[in-house]
N, C-alpha and C positions, 0 to 999 in steps of 0.2 A: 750544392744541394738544390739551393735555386731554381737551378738549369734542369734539373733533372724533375722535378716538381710541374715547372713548364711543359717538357718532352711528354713528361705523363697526360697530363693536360689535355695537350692536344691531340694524343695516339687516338689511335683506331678506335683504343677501348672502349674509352668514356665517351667518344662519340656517340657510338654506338647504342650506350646503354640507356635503356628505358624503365622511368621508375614506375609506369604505372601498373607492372605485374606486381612488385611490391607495394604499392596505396591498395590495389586491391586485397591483396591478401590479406593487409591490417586492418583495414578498414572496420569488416564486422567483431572482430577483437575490440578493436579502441570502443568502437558502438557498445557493444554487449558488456565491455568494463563499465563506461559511464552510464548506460541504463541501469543497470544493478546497482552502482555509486549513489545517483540517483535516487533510486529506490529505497536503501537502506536510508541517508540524509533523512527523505522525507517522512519515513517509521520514525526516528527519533524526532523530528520536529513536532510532529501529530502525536506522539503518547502512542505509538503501537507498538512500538519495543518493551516500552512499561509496564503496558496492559500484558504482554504476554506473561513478560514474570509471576506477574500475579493472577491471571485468569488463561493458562496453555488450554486447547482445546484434549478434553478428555473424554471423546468420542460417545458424551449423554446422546439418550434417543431424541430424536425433533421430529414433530409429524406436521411442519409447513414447510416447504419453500419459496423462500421469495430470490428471485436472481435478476442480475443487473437493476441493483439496485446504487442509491448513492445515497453519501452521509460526511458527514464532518466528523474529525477527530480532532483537535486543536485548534492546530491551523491549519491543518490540511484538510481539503478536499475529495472524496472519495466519489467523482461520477461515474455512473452503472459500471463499475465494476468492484462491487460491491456481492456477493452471494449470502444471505442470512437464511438462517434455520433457526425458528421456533419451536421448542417443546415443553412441556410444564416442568422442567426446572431451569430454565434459562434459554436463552441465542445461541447459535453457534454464528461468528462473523468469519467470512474467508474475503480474502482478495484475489480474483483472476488471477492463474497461474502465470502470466507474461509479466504483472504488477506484483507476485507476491516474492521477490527477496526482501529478506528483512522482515516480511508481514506475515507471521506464522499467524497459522487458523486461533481464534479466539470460540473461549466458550465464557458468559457472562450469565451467570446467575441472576435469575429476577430479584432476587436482597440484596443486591451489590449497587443496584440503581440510587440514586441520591438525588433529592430535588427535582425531579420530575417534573417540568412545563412544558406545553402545547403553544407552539410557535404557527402561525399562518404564513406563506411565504406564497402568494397570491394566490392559487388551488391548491393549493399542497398544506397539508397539514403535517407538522416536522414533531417528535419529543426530545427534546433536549433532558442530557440528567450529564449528571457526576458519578464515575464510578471510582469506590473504593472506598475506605475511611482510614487514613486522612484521604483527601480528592487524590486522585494520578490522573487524570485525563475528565475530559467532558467529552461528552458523545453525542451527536444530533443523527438522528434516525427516521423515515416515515412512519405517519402515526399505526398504520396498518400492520404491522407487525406485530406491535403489543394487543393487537385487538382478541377480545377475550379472554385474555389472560390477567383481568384485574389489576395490571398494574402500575396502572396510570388511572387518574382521577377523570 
């Protein structure tokens, strides 16, 4: 068996054979698996899995847009890819569709906000609050969003 294990070995065959038509064709699979992997992990690490449960987006009217924006959710980090919608009954939060498995569109009622402070983070002016009761998640936002809408001090 040995012998025959060798002979293969060294034939024409596998000489011959090149594996980089196969890396490539896996390649953007394994990629697109673990970006999505990725993606999901970092929803449940940040409270955006949670929040959906509790706040799915149910297509309220919003008459602002703010896009590429960024914000915190836990512990994760949301830079400009961020899209929020303001309307007087709440936000609508989406994540860029490349960023959004795992992150279904959020819509956050202005009464779901909890503790509500004005963070300075060197020109920028951030609100941090708690949504839910009990808390599910904290959320860090720019302050411009809530502008005009009373609901922040």
């Amino acid at each position: 068996m040995n012998g025959f294990l060798l002979e293969l070995a060294s034939s024409a065959v596998l000489a011959d054979f090149n594996p980089l038509p196969i890396v490539f064709a896996l390649f953007p699979l394994v990629f697109a698996g673990m970006w999505c992997g990725i993606c999901f992990m970092l929803s449940m690490l940040g409270g955006w899995r949670s929040l959906a449960e509790s706040f799915p987006d149910r297509g309220q009217p919003c008459d602002q847009s703010f896009r590429m924006q960024s914000g915190r959710l836990g512990w994760v980090n949301y830079n400009s890819v961020l899209t929020i919608h303001s309307g007087p009954a709440g936000f609508r939060l989406a994540v860029w569709p490349p960023f959004r498995p795992g992150h279904p569109p959020l819509f956050i009622p202005w009464n779901a906000m909890r503790n509500a402070t004005i963070k300075r983070l060197f020109w920028l002016e951030l609100v941090s609050f708690e949504l839910g009761s009990p808390k599910i998640a904290t959320l860090q936002l720019p302050k411009k969003i809530f502008a005009g809408r009373g609901v922040i001090g």
